[in-house]
C-alpha positions as CSV (number, residue, x, y, z in Angstrom):
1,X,-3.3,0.7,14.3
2,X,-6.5,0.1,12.3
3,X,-8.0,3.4,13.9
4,X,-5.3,5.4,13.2
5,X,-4.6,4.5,9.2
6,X,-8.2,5.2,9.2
7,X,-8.4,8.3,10.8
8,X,-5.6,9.2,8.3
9,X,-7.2,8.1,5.3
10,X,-10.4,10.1,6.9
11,X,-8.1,13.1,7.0
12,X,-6.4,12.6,3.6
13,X,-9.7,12.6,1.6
14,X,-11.3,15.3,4.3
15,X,-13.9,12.9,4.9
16,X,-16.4,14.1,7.7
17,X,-16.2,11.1,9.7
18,X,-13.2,8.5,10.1
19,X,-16.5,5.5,10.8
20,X,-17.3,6.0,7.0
21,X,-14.4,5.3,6.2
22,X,-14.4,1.0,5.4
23,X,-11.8,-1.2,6.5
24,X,-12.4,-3.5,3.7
25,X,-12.9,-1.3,0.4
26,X,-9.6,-0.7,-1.4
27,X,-8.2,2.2,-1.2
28,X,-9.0,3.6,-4.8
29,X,-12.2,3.4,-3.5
30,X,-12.4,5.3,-0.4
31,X,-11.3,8.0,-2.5
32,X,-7.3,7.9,-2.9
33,X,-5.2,9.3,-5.2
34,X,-2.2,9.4,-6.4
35,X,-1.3,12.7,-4.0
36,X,-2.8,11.2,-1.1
37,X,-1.3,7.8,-1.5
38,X,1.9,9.5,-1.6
39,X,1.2,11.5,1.8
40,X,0.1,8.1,3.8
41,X,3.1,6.0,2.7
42,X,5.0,9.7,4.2
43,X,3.0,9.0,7.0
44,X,3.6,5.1,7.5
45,X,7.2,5.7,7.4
46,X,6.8,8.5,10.2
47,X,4.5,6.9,12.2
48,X,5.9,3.3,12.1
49,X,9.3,3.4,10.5
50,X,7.8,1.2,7.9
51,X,8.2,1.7,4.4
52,X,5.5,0.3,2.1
53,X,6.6,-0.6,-1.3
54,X,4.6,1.4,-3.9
55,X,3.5,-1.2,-5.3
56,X,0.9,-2.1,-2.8
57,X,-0.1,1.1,-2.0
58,X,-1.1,1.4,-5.7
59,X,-2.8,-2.0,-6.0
60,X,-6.1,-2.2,-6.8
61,X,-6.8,-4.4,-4.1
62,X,-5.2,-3.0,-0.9
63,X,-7.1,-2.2,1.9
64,X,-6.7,-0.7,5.2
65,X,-6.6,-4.6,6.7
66,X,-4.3,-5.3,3.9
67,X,-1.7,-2.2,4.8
68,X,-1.9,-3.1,8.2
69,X,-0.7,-6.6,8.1
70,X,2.2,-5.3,5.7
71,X,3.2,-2.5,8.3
72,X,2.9,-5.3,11.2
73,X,5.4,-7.6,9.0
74,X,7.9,-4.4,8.7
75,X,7.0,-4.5,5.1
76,X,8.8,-7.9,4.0
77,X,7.4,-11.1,3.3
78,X,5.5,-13.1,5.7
79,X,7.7,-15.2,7.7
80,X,10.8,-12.2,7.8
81,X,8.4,-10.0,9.7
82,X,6.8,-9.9,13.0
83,X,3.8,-11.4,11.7
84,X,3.1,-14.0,9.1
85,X,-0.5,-13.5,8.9
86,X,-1.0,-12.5,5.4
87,X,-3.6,-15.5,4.1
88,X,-2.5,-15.5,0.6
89,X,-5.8,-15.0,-1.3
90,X,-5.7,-11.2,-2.1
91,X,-3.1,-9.8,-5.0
92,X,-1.2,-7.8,-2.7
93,X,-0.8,-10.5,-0.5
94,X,0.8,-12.8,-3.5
95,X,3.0,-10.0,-4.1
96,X,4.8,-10.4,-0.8
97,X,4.4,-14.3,-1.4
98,X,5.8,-14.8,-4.9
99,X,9.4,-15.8,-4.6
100,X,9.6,-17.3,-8.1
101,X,10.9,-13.5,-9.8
102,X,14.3,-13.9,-9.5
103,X,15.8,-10.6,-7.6
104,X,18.1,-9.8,-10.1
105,X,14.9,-8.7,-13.1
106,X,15.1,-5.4,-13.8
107,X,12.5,-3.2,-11.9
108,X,10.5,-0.7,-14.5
109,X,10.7,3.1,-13.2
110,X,7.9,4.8,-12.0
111,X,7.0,6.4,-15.5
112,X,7.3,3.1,-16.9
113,X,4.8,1.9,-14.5
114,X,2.6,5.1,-14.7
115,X,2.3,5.9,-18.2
116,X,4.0,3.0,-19.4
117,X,6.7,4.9,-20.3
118,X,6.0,7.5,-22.7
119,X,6.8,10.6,-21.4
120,X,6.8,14.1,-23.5
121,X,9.1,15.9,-24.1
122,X,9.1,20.0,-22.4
């Protein structure tokens, strides 16, 4: 699975070579934007019939290692998934930990979280 998210990302941000491409750098830094991001969560869902909560895809700290282990859990919470691997040291990984938000707080669009909610008007 590892080789094939990387090839993806390789082919998402047209670089040569899917070996440059590092496991362990976050995305952001392997050259991921906001389009691309967008197109590899398409392709997760495709590929896997996972979705991956935008959230992590836009963390600062996700990595290829990190997306994996949230595909392999089906994209819930360690312990609900197939695999409870997820260590717990990494943001992304306290976001599928945190159990304290109670599920009824209101969730902030995607503007809100984008541009903090300002948009102008056309």
């Amino acid at each position: 699975m590892l080789a094939k998210l990387q090839q993806d990302v390789a082919h998402l941000t047209e670089a040569d070579d899917p070996t440059d491409i590092e496991l362990d750098d976050p995305l952001i830094e392997l050259g991921m934007d906001s389009m691309a991001i967008t197109q590899l969560r398409g392709l997760i869902e495709h590929q896997y019939g996972v979705e991956v909560d935008e959230e992590i895809l836009f963390a600062e700290e996700t990595t290829l290692r990190t997306l994996e282990r949230v595909i392999r859990s089906g994209g819930t919470p360690p312990g609900e998934g197939s695999d409870s691997s997820m260590d717990g040291d990494s943001g992304v990984d306290r976001m599928f930990i945190e159990k304290d938000a109670p599920e009824h707080a209101p969730q902030p669009s995607f503007c809100e979280r984008c541009c903090g909610g300002s948009r102008k008007s056309l």
